[in-house]
Backbone as a ProteinNet text record, in pm:
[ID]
protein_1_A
[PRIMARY]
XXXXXXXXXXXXXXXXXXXXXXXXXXXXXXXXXXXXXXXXXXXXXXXXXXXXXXXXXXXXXXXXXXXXXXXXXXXXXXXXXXXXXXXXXXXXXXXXXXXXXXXXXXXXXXXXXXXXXXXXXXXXXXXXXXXXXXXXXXXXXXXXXXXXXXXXXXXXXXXXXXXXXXXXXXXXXXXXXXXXXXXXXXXXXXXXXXXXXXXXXXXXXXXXXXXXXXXXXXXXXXXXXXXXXXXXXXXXXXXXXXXXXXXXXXXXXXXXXXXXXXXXXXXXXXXXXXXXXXXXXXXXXXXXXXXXXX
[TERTIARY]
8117.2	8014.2	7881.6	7784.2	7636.2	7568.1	7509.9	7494.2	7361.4	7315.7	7181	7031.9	7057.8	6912.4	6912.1	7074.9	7048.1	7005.9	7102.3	7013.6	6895.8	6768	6685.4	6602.9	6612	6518.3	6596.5	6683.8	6788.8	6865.1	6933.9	6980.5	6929	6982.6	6930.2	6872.3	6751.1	6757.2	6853.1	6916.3	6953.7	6883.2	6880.5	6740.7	6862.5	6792.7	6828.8	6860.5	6970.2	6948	6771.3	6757.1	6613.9	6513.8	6531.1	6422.9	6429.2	6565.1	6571.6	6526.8	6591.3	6524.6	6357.2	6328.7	6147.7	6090.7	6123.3	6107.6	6145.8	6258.3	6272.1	6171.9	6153.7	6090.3	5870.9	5884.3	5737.4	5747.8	5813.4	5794.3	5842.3	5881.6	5917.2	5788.9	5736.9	5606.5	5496.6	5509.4	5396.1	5442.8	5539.1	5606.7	5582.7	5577.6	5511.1	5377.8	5321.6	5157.5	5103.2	5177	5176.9	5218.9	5302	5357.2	5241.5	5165.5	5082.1	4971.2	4892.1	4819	4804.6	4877.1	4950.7	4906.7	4988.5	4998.5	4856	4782.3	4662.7	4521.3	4590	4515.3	4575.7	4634.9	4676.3	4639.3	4576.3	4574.1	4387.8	4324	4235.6	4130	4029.1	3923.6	3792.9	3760.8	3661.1	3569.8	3417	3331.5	3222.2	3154.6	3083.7	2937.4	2890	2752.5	2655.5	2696.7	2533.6	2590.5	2507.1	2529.7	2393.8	2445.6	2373.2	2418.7	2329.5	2382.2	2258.1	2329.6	2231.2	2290.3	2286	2344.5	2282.2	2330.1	2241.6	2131.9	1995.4	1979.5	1908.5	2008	1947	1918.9	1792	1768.8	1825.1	1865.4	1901	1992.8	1999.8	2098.9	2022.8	1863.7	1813	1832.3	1826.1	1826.4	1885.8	2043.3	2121.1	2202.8	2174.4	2198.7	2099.7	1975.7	1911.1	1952.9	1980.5	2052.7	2200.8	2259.3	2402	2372.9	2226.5	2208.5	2159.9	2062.2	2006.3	2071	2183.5	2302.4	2272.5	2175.1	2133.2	2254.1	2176.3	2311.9	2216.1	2321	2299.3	2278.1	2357.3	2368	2250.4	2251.8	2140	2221.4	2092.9	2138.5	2162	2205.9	2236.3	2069.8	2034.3	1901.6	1881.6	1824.2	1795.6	1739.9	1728.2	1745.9	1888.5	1983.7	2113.7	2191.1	2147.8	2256.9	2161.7	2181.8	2131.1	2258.6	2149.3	2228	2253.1	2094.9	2134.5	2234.8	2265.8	2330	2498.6	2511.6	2665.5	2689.9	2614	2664.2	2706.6	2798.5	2811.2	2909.4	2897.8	2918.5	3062.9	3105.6	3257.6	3353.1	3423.1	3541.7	3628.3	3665.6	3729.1	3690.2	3563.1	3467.7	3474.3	3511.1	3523.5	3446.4	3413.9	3352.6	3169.6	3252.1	3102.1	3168	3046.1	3107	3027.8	3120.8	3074.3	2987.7	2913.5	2876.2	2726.2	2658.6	2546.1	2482	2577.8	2581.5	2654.2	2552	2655.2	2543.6	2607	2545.1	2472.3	2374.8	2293	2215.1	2143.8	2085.2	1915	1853.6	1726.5	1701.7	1665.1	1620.1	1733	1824.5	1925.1	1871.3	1885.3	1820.6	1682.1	1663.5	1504.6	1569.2	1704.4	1731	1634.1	1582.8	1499.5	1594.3	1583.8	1702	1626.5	1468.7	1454.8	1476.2	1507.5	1486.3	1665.9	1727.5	1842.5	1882.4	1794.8	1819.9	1846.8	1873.8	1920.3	1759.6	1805.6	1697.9	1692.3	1576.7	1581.1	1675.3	1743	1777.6	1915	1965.8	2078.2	2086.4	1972.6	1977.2	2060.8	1964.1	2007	2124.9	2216.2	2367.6	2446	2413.5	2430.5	2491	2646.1	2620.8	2562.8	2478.3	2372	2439.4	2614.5	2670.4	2636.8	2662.8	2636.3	2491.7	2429.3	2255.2	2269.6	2318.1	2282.7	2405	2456	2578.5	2513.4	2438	2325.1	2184.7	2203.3	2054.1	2122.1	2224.6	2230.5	2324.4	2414.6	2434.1	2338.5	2218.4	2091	2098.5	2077.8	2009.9	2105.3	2248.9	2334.9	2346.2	2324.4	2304.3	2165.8	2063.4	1927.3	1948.9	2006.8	2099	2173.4	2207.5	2359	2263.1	2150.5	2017.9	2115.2	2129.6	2171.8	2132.6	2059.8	1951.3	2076.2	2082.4	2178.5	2164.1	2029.3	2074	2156.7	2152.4	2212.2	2396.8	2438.7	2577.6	2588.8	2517.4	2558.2	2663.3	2746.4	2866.7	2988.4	3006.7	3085.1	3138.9	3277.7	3368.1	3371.8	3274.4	3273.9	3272.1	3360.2	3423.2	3419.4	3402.7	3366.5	3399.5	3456.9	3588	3493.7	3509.1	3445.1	3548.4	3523.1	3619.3	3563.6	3604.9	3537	3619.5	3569.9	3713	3668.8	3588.3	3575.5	3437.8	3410	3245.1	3223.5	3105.4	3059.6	3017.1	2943.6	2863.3	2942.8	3036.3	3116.7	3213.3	3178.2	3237	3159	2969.3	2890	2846.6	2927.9	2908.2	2804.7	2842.3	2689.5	2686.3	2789.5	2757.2	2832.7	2927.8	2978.3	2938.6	2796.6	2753.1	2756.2	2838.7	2890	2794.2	2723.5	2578.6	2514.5	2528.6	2396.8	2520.9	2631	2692	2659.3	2547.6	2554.6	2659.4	2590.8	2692.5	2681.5	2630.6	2589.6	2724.9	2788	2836.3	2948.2	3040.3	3161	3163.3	3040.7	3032.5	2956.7	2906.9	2807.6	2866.7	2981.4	3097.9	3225.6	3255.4	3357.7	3387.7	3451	3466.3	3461.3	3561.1	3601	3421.1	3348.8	3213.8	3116.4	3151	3059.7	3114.4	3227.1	3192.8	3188.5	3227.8	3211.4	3075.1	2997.7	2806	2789.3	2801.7	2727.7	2805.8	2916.9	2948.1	2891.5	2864.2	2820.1	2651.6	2599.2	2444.4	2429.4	2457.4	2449.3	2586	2617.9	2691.1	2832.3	2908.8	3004.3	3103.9	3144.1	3339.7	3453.7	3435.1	3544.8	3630	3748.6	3767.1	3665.7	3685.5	3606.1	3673	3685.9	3742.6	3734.2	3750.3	3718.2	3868.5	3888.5	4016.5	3986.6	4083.1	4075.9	4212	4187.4	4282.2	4242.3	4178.6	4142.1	4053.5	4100.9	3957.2	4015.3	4112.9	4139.6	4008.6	3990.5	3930.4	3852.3	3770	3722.1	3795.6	3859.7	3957.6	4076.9	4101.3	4199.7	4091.4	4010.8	3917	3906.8	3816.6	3830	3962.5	4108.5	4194.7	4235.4	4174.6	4227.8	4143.7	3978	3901.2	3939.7	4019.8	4032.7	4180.5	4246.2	4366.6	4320	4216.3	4155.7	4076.5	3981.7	3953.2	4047.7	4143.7	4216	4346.5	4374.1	4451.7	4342.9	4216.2	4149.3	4091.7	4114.2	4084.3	3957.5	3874.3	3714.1	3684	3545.1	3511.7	3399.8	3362.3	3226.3	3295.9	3329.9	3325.6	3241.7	3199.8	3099.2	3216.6	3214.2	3286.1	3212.3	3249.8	3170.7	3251.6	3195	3235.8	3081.9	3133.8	3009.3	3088.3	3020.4	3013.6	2937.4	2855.5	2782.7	2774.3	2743.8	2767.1	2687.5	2721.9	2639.8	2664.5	2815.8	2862.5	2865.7	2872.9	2938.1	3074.4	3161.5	3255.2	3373.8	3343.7	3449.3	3457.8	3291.3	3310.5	3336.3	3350.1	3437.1	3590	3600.1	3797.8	3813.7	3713.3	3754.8	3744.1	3662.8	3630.1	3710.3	3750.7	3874.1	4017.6	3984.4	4124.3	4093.1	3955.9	3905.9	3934.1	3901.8	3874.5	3744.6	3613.4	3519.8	3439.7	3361.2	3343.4	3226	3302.2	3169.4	2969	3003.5	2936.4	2843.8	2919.8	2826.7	2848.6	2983.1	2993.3	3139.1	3137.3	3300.5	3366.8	3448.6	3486.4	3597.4	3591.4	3733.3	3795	3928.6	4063.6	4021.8	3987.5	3865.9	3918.2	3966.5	3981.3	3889.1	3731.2	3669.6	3685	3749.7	3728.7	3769.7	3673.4	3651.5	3688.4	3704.9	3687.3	3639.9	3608.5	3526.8	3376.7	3294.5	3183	3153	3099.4	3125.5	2981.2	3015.3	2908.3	2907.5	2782	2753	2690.5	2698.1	2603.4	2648.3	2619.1	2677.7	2673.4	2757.5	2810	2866.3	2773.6	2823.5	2794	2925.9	2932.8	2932.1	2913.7	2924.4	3033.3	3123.7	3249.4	3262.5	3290.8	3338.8	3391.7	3510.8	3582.6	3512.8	3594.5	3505.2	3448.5	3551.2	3521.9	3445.5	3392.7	3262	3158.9	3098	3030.8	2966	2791.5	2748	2650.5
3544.9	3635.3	3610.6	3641.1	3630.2	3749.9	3746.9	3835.4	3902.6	4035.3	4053.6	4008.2	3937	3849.4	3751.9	3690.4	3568.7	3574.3	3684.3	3754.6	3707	3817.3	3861.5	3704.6	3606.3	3534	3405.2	3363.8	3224	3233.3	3146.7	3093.2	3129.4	3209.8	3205.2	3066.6	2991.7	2897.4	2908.9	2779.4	2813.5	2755	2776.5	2681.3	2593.8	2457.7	2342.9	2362.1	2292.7	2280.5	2263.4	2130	2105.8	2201.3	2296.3	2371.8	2488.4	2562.3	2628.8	2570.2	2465.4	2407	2359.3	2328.7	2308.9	2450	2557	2687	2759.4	2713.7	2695.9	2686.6	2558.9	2472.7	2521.5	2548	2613.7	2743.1	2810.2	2933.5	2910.2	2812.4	2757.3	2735.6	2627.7	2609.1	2749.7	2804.3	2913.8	2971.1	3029.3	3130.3	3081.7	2908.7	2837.8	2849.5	2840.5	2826.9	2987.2	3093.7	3246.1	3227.4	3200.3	3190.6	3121	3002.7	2936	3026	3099.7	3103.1	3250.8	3324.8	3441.6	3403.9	3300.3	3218.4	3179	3148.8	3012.2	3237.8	3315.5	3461	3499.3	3537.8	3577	3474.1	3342.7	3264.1	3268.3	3314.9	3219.1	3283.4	3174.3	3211.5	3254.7	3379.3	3450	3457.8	3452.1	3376.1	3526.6	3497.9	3631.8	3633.1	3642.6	3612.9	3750.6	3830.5	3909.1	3979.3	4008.7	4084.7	4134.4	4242.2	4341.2	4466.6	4433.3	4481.9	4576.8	4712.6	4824.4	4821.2	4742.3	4716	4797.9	4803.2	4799.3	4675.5	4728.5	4603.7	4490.9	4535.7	4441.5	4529.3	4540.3	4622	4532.5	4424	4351.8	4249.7	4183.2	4030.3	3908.7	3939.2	3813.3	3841.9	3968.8	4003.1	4045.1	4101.8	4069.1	3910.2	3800.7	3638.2	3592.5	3657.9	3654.8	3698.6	3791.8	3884.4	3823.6	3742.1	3671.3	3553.6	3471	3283.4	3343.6	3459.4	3447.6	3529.8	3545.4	3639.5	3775.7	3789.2	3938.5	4063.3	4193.1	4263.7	4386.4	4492	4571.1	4749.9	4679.5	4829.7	4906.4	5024.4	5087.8	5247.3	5287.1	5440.5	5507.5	5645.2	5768.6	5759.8	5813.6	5852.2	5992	6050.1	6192.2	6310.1	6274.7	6324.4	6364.8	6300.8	6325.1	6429.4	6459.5	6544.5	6541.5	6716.1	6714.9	6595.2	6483.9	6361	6405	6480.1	6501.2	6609.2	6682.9	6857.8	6778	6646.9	6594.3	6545.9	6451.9	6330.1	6430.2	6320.1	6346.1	6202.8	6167.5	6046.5	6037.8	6174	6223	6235.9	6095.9	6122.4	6246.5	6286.9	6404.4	6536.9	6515	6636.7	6706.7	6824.9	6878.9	6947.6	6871	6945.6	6772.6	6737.9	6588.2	6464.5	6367.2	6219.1	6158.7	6026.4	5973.7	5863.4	5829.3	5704.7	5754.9	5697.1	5704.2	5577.3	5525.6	5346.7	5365.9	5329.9	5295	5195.6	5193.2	5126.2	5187.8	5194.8	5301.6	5218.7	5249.4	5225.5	5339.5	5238.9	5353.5	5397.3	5503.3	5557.5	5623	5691.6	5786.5	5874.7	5919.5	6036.8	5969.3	5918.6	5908.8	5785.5	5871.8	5852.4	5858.3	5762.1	5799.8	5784.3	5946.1	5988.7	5999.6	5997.1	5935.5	5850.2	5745.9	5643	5628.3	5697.1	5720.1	5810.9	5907.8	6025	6145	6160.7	6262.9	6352.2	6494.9	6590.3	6619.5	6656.9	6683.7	6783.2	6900.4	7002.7	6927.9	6849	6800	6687.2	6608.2	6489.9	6588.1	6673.2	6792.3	6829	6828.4	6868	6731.7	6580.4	6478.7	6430.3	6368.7	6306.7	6174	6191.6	6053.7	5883.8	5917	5779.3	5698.5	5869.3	5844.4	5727.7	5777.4	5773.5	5614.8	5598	5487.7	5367.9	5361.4	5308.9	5262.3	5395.8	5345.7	5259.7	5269.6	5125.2	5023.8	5005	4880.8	4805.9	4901.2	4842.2	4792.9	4859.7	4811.7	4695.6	4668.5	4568.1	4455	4451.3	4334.4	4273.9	4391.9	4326.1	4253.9	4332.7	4233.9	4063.7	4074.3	3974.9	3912.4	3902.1	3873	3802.2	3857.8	3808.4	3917.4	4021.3	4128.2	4244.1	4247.1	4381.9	4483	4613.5	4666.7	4808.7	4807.9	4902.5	4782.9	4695.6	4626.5	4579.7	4679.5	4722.9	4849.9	4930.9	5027.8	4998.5	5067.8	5052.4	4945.1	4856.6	4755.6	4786.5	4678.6	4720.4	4668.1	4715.7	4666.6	4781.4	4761.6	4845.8	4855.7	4988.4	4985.2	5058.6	4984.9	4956.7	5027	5127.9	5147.1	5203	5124.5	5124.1	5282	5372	5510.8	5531.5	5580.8	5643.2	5807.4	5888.8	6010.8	6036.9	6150.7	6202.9	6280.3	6246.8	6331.4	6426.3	6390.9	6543.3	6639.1	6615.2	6749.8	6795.9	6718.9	6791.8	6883.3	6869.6	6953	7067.6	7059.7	7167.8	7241.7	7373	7475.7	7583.2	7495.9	7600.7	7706.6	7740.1	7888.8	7952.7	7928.8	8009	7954.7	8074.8	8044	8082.6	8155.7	8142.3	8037.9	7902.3	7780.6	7672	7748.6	7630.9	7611.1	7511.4	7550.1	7492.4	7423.7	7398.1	7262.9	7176.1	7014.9	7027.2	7122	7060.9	7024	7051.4	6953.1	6821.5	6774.7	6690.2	6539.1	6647.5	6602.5	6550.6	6596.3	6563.3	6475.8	6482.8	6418.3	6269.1	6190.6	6055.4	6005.4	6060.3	5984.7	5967.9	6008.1	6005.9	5913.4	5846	5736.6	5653.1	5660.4	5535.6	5616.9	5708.1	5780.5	5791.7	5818.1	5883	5734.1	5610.9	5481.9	5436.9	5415.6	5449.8	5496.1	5649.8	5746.5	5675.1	5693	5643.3	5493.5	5423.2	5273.9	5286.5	5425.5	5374.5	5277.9	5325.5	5164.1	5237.8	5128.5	5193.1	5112.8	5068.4	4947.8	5110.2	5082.5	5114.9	5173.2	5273.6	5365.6	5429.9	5364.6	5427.3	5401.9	5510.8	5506.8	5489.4	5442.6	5377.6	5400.9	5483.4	5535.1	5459.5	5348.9	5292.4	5267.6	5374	5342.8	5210.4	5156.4	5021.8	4925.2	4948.7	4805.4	4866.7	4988.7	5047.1	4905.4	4846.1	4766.5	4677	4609.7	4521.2	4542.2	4633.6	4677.5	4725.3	4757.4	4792.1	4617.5	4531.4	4368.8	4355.8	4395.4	4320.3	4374.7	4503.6	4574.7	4517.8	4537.2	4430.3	4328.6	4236.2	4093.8	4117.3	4161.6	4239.3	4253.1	4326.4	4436.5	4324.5	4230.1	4149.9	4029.3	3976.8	3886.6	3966.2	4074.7	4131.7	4157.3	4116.8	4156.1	4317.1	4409.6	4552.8	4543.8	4462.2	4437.3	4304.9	4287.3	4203	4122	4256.5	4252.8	4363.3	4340.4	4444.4	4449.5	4579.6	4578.3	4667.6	4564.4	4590.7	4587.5	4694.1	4771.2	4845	4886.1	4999.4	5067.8	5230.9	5283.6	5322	5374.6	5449.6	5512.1	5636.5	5704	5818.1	5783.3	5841.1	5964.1	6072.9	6201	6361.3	6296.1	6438.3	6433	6453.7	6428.7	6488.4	6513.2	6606.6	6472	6294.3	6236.9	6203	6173.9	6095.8	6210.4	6303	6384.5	6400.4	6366.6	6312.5	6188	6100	5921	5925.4	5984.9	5998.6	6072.8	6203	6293.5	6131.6	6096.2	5987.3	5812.4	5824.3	5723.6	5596.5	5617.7	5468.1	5415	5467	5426.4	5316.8	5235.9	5155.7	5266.3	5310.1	5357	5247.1	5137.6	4997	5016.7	5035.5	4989.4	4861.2	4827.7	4670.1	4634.3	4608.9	4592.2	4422.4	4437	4305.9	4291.3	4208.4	4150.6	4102.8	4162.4	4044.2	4016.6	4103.2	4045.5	4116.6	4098.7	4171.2	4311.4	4315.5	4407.4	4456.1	4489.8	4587.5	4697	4782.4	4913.9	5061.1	5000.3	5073.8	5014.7	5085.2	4993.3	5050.6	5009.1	5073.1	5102.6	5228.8	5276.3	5217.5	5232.2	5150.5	5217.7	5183.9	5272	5155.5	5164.6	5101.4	5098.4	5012.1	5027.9	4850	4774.3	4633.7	4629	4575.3	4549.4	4421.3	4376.4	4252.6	4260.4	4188.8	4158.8	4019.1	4091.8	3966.3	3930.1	3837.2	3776	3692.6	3654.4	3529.8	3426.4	3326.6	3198.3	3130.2	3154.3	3084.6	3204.6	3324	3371.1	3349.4	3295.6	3223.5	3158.7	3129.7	3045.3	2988.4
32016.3	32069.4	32001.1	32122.3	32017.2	31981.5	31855.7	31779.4	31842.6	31806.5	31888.5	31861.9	31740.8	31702.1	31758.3	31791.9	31857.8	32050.7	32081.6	32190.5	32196.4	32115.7	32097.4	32069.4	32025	31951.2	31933.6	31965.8	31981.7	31842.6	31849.5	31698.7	31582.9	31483.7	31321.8	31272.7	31218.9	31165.2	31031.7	30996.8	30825.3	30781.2	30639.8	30513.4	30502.7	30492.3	30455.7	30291.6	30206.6	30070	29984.4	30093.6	30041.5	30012.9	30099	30127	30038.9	29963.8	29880.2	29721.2	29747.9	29596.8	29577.7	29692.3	29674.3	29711.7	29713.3	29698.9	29586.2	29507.3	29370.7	29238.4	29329.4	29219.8	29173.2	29323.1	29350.7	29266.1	29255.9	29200	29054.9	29010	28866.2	28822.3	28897.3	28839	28843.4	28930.5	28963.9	28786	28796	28688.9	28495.4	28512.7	28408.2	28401.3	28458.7	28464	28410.7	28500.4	28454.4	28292	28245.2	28072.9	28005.7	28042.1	27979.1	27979	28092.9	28076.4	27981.9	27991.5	27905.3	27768	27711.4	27577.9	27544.1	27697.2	27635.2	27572.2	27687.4	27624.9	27499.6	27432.7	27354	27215.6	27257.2	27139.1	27138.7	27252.1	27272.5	27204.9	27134.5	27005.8	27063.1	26982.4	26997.3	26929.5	26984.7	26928.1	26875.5	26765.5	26749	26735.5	26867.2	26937.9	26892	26781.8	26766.2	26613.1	26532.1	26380.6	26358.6	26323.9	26274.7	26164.3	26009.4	25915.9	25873.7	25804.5	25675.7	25567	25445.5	25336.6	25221.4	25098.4	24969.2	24935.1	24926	24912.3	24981.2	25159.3	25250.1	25382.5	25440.1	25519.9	25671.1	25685.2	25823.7	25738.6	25818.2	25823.1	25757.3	25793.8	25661.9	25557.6	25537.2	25379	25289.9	25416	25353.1	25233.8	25367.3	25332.7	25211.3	25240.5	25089.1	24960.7	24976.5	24852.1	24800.5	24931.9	24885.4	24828.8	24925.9	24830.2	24642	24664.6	24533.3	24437	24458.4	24360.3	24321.2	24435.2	24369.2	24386.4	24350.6	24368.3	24421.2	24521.1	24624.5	24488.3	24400.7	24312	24205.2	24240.2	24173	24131.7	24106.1	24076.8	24166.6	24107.6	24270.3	24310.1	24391.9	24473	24429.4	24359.9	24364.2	24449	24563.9	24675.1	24735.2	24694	24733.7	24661.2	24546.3	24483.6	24350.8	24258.8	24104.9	24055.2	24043.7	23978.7	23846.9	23768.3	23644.9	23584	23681.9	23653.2	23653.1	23739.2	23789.3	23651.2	23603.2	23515.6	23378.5	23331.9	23128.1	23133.5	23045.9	23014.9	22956.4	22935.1	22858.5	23033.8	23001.5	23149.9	23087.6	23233.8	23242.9	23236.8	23233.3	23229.3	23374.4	23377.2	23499.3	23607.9	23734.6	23824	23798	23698.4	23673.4	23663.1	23699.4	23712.1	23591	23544.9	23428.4	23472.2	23567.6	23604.3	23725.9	23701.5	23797.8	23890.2	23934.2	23988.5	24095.6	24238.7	24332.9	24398.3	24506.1	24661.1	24749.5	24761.7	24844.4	24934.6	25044.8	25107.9	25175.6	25212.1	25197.8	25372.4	25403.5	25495.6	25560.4	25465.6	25565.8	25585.1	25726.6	25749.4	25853.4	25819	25944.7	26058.3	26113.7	26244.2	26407.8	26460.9	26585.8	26686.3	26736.1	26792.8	26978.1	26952.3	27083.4	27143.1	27107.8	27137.2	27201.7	27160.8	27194	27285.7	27309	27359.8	27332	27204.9	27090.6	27046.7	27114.5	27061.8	26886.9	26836.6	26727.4	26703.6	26770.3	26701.9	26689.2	26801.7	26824.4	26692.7	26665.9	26538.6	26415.7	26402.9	26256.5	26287.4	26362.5	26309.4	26334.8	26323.6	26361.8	26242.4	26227.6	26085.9	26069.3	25991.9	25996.8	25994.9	25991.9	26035.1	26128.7	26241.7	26338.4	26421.4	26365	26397.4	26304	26239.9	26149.3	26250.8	26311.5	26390.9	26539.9	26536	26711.7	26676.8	26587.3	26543.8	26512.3	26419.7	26377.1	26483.3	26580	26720.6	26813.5	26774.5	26863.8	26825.8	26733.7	26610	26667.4	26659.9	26687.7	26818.2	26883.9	27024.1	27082.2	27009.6	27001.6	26976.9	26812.7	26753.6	26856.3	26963	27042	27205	27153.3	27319.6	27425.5	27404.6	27544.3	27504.4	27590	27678.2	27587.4	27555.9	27532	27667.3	27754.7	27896.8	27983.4	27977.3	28092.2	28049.8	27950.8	27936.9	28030.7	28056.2	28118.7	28271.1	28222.9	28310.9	28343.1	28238.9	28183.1	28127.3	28117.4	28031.1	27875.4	27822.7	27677.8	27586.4	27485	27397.5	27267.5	27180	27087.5	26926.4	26877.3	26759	26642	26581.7	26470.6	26344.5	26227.6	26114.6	26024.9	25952.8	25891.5	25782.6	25701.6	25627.1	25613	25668.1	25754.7	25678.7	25694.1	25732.7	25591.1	25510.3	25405.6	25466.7	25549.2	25655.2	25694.1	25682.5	25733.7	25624.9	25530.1	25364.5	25372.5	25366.6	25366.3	25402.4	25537.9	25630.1	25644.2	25674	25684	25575.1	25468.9	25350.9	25335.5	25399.8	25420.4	25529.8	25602.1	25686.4	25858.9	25875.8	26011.8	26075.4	26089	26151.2	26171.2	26101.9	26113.4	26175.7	26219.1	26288.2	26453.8	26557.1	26646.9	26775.6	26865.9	27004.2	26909.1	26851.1	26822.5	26727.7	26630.1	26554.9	26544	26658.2	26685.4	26699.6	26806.4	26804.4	26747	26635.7	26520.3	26420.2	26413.9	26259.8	26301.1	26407.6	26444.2	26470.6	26344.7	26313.6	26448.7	26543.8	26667.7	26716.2	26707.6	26814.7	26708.8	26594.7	26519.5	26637.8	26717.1	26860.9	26958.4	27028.5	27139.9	27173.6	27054	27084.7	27144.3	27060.5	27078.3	27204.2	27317.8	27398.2	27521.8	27506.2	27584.9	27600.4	27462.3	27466.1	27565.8	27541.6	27627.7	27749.6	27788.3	27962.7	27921.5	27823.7	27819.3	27867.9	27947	28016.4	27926.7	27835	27768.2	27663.5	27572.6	27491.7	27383.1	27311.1	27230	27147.2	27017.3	26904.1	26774.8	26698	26545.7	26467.4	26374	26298.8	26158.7	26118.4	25962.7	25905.8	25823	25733.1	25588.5	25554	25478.6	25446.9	25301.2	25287.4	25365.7	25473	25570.6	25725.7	25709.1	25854.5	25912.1	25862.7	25954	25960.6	25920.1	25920	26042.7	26058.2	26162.4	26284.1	26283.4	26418.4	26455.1	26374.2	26407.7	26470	26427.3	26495.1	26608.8	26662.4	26775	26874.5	26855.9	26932.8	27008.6	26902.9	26941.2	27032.4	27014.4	27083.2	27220.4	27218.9	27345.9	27424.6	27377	27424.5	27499.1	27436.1	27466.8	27580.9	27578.9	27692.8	27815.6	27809.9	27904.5	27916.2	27831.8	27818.1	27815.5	27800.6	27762.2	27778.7	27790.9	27840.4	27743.8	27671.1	27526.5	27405.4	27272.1	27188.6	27070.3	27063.9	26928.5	26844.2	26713.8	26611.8	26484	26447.5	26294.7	26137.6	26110.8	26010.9	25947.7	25915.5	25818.4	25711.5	25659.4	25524.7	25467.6	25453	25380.3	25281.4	25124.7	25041.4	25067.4	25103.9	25111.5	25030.9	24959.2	24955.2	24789	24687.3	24516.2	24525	24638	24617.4	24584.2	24633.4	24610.7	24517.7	24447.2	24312.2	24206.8	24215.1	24131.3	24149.8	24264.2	24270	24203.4	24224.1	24156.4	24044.5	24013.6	23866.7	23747.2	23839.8	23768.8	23765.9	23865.9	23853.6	23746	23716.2	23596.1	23729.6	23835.4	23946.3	23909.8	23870.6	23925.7	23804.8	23824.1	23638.9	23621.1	23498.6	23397.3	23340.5	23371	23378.3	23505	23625.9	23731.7	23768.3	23717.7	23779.9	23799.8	23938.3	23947.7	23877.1	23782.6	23736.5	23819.7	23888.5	23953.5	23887.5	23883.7	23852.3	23707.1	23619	23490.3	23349.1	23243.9	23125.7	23100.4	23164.3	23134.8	23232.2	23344.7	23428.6	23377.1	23439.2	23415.6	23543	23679.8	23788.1	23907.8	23973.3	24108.2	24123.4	24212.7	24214.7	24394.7	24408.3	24560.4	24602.9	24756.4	24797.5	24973.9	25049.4	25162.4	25254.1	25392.7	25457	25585.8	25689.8	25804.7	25844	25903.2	25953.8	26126.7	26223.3	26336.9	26378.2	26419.6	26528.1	26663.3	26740.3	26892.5	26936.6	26972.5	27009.2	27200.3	27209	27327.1	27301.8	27444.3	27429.5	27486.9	27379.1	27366.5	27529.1	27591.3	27742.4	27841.6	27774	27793.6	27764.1	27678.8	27605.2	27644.9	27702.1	27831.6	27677.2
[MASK]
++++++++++++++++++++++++++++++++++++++++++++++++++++++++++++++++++++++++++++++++++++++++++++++++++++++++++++++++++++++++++++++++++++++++++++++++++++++++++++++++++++++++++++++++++++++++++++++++++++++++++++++++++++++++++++++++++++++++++++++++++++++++++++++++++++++++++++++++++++++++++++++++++++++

């Protein structure tokens, strides 16, 4: 009897042997080429087309490289603007509620954030932690560095990795007084927005996040980047870290714990070491993959 397809439409063709195995074989290769090119992403080198640094020391990237050929060094005293340097210090460790050392890494102009230029009202700058504000310039700065417009990111997928190890500014708070806290200061203190603000400010649709690992934070933001980039999650990432000494509340923990050099000079790996010496600034790159790269 005939079946009703054959009715309907003659004879079933059958596939020839041949024809299953060169149908095989086509999708062998298709399915190789998919594995390679998988392999050739996951390996493939990324090139870092813009830098932009606020160091001790070095107000940009020339001067930073200056300060590294001519061996100079980034370290000075506290700033006395930041804290009664003299009311903190005594020179007797273990002295309580004071630090034995008046040597760090500082950098000049915290605080004279231009928050127009960003979009940021003054009342809104003042509950801002000045990481923040210091993170949207020197991102300016790298992407200047990098030859890209930084409006003509708006609405791309480029993403933005920032390393922290959390906010002096919001050690500081408003003092006790819940009165001087306004609508700005959630989002004024909150680590996650040293990338969310810079993000939001330049239009970016890529990934947006801050990474607390302690002294690896930038180190692990770099490797999520390159991660994020090479799976295709992004297309451009600006990768950074800050740091700003604002508060005396840590170096009276390091100090109660005898971390910090009484000297002012970190000896590596050295018979005289004494401690480490803290240090502040802000570091951004601009990454793409290499076969973006014109």
């Amino acid at each position: 009897m005939s079946t009703a397809s054959e009715l309907d439409h003659g004879p079933v063709p059958t596939r020839s042997r041949e024809d299953v195995v060169r149908r095989a074989l086509v999708e062998l290769k298709t399915a190789k080429a998919e594995v390679a090119e998988l392999r050739r992403r996951q390996h493939e080198p990324i090139a870092v087309v813009g830098v932009g640094c606020r160091f001790p020391g070095a107000g940009g990237v020339r001067d930073f490289w200056e300060l590294l050929v001519t061996g100079g060094s980034g370290v000075g005293e506290m700033p006395a603007d930041r804290w009664d340097v003299d009311g903190l210090f005594s020179p007797e460790p273990g002295s309580p509620g004071k630090v034995y050392t008046r040597h760090g890494g500082f950098v000049d102009g915290v605080g004279s954030f231009d928050g127009g230029l960003f979009g940021v009202s003054p009342r809104e700058a003042a509950s801002m932690d000045p990481q923040q504000g210091l993170v949207l310039e020197v991102a300016w700065e790298a992407l200047e560095s990098a030859g890209i417009a930084p409006d003509s990111l708006r609405g791309t997928r480029t993403g933005v990795f920032m390393g922290a190890g959390g906010s002096d500014f919001e050690r500081l708070g408003a003092g006790g007084d819940l009165g001087a806290v306004d609508a700005y200061a959630a989002t004024g203190c909150a680590v996650n927005f040293l990338a969310n603000r810079l993000s939001f400010a330049l239009g970016l649709l890529g990934p947006s996040l801050a990474v607390d690992s302690a002294c690896s934070s930038s180190l692990v933001a770099l490797h999520l980047a390159v991660q994020s980039l090479r799976h295709g999650e992004c297309d451009v990432a600006l990768v950074g870290g800050v740091n700003l000494l604002l508060s005396p509340d840590v170096w009276v923990a390091l100090c109660g714990a005898r971390m910090l050099s009484a000297s002012g000079v970190c000896h590596t790996f050295d018979a005289a070491a004494d401690g480490y010496v803290r240090g502040e600034g802000c570091g951004m790159i601009v990454l793409k993959r290499q076969s973006d790269v014109t």
